[in-house]
C-alpha positions as CSV (number, residue, x, y, z in Angstrom):
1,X,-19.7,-122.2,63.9
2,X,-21.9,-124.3,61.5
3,X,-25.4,-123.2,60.2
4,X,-27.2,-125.7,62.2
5,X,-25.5,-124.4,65.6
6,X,-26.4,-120.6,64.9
7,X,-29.6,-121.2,65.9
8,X,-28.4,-122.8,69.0
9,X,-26.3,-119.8,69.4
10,X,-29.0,-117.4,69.5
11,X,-31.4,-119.2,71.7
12,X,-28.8,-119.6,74.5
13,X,-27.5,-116.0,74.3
14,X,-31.1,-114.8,74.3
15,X,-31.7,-117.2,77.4
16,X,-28.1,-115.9,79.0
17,X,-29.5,-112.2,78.3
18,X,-32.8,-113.0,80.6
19,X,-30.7,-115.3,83.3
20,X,-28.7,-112.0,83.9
21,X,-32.0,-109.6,84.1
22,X,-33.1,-112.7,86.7
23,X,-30.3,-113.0,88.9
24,X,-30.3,-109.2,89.1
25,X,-34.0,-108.9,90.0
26,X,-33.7,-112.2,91.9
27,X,-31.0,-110.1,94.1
28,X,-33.4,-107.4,94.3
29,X,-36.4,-109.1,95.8
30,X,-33.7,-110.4,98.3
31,X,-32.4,-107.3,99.1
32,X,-35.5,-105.6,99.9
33,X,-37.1,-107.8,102.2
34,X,-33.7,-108.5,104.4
35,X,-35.8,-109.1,107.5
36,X,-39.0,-110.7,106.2
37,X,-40.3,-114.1,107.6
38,X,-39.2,-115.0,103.3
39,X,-36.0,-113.8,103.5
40,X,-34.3,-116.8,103.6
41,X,-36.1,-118.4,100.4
42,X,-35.7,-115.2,98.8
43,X,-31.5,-115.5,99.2
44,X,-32.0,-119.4,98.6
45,X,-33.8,-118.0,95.2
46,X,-31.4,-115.6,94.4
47,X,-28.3,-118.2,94.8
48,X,-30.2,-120.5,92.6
49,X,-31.0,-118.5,90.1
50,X,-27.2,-117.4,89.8
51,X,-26.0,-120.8,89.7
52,X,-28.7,-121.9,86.8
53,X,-27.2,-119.0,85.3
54,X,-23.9,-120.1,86.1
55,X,-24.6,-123.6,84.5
56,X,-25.9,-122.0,81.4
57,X,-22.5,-120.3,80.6
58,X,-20.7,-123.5,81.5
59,X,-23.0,-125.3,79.1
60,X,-22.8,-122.5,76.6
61,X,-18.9,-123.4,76.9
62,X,-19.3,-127.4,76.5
63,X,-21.3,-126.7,73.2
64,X,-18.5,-124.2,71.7
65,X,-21.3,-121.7,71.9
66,X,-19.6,-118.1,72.4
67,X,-21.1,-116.4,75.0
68,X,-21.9,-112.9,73.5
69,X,-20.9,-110.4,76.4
70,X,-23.0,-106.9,75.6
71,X,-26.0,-109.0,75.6
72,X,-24.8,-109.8,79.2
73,X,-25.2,-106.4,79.8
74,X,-28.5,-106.2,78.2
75,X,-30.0,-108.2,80.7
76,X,-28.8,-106.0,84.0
77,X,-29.9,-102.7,82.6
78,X,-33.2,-103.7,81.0
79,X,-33.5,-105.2,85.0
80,X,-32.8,-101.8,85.5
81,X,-34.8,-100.2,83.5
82,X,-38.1,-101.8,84.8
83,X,-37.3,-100.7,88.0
84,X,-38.3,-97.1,86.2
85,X,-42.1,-98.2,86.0
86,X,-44.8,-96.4,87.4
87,X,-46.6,-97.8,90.4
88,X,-48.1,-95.8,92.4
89,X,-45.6,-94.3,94.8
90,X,-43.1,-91.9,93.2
91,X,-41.1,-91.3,97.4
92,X,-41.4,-95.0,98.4
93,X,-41.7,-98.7,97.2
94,X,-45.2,-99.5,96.6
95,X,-46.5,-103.0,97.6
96,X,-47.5,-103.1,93.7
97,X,-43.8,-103.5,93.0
98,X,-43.6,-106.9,95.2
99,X,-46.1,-108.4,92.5
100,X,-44.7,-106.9,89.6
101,X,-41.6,-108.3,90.4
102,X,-42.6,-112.0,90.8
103,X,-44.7,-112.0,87.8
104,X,-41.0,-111.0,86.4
105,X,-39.1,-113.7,88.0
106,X,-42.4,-116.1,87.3
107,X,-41.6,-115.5,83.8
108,X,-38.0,-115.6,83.9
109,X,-38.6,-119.4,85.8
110,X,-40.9,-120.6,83.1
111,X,-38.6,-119.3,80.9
112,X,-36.1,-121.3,82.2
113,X,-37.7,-124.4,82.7
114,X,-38.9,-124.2,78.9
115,X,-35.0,-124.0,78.5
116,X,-34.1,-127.2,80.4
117,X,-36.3,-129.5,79.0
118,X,-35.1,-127.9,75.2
119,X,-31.9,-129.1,76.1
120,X,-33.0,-132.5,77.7
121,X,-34.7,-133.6,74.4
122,X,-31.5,-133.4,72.4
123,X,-29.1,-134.7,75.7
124,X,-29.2,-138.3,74.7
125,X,-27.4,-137.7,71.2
126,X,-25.0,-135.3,72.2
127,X,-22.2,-136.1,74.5
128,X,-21.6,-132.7,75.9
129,X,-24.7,-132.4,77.4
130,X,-25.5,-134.2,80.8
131,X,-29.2,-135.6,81.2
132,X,-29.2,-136.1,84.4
133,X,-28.2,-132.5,85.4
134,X,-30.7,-131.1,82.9
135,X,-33.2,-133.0,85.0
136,X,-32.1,-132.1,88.5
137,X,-32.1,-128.4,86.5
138,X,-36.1,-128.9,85.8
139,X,-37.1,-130.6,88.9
140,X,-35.6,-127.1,90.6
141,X,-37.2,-124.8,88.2
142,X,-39.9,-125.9,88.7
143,X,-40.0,-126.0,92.8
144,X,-39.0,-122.3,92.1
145,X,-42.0,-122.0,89.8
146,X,-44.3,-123.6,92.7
147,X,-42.9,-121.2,95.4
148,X,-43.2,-118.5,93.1
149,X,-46.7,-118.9,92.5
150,X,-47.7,-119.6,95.9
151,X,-46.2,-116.2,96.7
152,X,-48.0,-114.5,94.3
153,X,-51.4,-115.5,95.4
154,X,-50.5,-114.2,98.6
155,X,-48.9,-111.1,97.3
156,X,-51.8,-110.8,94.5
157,X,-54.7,-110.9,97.5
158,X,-53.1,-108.5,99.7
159,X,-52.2,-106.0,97.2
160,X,-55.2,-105.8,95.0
161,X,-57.8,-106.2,96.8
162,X,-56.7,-104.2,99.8
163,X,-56.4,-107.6,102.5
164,X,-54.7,-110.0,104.3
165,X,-54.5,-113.3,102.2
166,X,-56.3,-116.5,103.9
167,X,-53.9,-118.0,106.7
168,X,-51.8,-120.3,104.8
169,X,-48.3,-122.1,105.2
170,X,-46.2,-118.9,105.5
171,X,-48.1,-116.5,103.3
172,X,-46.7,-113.2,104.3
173,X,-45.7,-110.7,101.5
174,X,-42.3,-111.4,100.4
């Protein structure tokens, strides 16, 4: 590996490190709203975000970049490891932990997007990157990033202040 790819190295095996942690929260939120009126965006979400993170090994591969495997791990236990916080309900899952957990995957989306469009500005000089999949990659990141945020307003004004959000297009807790 040259000096000018190290830093290329590190900044997709940092960004591998977080697609794992989202694809194991991603599963989560999935998980435990099976029979919410979200349910199926949630999966759809969670399929997504494993095949972004998917691509990102694959491209990681195209660029000679090795992917660095305990960092891999990193990802799922720190996902883990925040499931540890306090909020509020030590016997059952608190309704704080539906917000806490999309302002995670909000993050992790951004994140990702920020990724993408890295990528996209040096696509055009480097043959092993495809700009038209980097695109399609940022026009779904950010549908994921609209969704999210629409679900946290909903999520945000039922759990804080104690009410049902406003009717809206679907705005049910997760």
């Amino acid at each position: 590996m040259t000096l000018l790819s190290e830093p290329l190295s590190i900044y997709l095996n940092d960004h591998l490190t977080g697609a794992f942690a989202g694809t194991a929260l991603a599963r989560r939120m999935a998980d435990t709203h099976p029979d919410s009126r979200r349910a199926a965006e949630l999966r759809q979400l969670a399929r997504d975000v494993e095949q972004d993170r998917d691509i990102l090994v694959r491209i990681m591969n195209n660029l000679a970049v090795p992917v660095r495997r305990y960092r891999t791990w990193l990802g799922i236990a720190g996902e883990r490891i925040a499931r540890l916080k306090l909020n509020g309900a030590l016997t059952r899952r608190s309704p704080l932990s539906d917000l806490i957990e999309l302002e995670g995957m909000r993050t992790g989306v951004e994140g990702k997007t920020a990724l993408w469009q890295a990528l996209r500005t040096i696509a055009d000089n480097d043959p092993r990157l495809d700009p038209d999949e980097l695109d399609r990659l940022i026009d779904r990141a950010e549908v994921q990033t609209r969704t999210l945020n629409r679900w946290h307003q909903a999520v945000s004004a039922e759990v804080l202040n104690g009410r049902q959000p406003a009717p809206r297009e679907e705005t049910d807790t997760l």
